[in-house]
C-alpha positions in Angstrom: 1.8 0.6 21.2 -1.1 3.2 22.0 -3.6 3.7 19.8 -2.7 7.2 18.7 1.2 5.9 18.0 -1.1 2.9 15.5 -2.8 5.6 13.9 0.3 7.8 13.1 2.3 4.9 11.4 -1.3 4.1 9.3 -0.7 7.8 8.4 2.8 7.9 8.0 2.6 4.4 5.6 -0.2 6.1 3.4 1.9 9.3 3.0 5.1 8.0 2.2 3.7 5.3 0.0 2.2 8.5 -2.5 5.4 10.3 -1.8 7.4 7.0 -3.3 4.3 7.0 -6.4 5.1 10.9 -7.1 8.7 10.7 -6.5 8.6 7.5 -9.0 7.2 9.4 -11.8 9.1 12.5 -11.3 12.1 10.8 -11.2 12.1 9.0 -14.7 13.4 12.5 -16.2 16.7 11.9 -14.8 17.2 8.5 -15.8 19.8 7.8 -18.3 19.2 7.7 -22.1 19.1 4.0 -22.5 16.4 3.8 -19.3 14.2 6.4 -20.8 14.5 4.9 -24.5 13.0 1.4 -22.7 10.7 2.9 -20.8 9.3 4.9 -23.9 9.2 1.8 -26.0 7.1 -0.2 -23.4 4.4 3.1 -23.0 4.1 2.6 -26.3 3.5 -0.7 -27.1 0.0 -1.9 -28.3 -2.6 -2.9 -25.6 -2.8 -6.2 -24.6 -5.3 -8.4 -22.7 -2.5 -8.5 -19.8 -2.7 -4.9 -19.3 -6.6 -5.2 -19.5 -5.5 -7.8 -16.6 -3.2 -5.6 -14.7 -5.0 -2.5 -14.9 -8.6 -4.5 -13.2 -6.6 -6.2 -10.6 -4.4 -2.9 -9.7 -7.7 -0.9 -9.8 -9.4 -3.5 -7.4 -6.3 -3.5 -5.4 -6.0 -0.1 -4.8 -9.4 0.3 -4.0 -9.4 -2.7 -1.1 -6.2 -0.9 0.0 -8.3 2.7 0.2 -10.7 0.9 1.9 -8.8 -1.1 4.5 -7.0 2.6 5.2 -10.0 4.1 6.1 -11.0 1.0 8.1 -7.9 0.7 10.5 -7.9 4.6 11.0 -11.5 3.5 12.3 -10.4 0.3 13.9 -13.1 -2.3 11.9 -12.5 -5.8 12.2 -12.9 -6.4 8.7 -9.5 -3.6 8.0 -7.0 -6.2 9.1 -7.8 -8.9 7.2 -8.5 -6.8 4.0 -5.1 -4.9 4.6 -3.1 -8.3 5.2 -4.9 -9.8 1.9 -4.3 -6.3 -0.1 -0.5 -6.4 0.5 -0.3 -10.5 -0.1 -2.0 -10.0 -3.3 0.0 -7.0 -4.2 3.6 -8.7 -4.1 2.2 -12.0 -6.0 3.0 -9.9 -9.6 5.7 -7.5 -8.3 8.4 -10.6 -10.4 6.3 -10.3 -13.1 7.6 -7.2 -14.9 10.5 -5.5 -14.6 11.2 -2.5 -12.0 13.3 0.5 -12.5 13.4 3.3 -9.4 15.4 5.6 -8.5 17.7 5.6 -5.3 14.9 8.3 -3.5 11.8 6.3 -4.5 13.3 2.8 -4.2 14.3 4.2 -0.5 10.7 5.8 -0.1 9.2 2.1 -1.5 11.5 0.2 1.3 10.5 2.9 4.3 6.6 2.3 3.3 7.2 -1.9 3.3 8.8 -0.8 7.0 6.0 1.1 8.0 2.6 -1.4 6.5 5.1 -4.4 8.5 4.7 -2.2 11.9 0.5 -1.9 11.1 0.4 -5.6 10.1 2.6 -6.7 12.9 0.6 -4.2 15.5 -2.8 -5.1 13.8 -2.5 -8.8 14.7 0.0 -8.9 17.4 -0.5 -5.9 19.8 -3.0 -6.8 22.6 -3.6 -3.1 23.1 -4.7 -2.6 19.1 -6.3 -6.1 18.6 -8.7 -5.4 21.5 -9.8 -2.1 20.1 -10.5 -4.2 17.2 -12.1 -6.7 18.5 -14.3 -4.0 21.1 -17.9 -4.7 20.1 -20.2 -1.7 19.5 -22.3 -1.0 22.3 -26.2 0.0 21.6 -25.1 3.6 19.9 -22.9 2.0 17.2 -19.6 3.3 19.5 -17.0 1.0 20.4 -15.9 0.7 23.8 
């Protein structure tokens, strides 16, 4: 794979994966009554300490996912392994609660799994990407 091919499906995973979020949310109007009454009941529900425990480890997720983006757009060594761990991590509590999607944003959700398995997979296993990677900066801070 060539390194402007990487960079589109980093693109491509990024866009479709907000696409799925916004599609998710704008979705839930056309579930049917019994969906939306559940839904309802568990936005309103008191807090609890496990959604003080969800909400730090999505924030800190989401934010080592932002920051592995920008990395593997820049090909930084550290990106790979922060992207690989972000997506491990983010699957460990997906069993956890219960998931309801639509038939667009469960399709959306399945393309971007597709496309961040093509960056992991060429991120690792790609000679061509893992030695732009692993290109050490020269005197100027450029890589190679």
């Amino acid at each position: 794979m060539n390194i402007k091919r990487y960079r589109l499906f980093v693109t491509l995973s990024w866009i479709v994966g907000v696409l799925y979020v916004i599609v998710s949310i704008l979705s839930e109007q056309f579930y049917p009554e019994p969906l939306r009454v559940y839904l309802e009941s568990t936005e309103n529900k008191p807090w609890t300490n496990s959604d003080t425990v969800f909400l730090i480890y999505g924030s800190a997720l989401l934010l080592s996912m932002l920051i592995s983006y920008v990395g593997l757009y820049g090909f930084k060594e550290y990106s790979r392994k922060l992207f690989l761990l972000t997506h491990i991590l983010g699957y460990a509590p997906i069993d956890l609660t219960p998931s309801i999607g639509s038939f667009w944003s469960d399709s959306l959700l399945t393309i971007t799994y597709l496309l961040t398995g093509i960056v992991i997979g060429a991120s690792f296993f790609d000679g061509e990407i893992v030695k732009k990677f692993k290109a050490d900066p020269d005197a100027t801070g450029q890589r190679r």
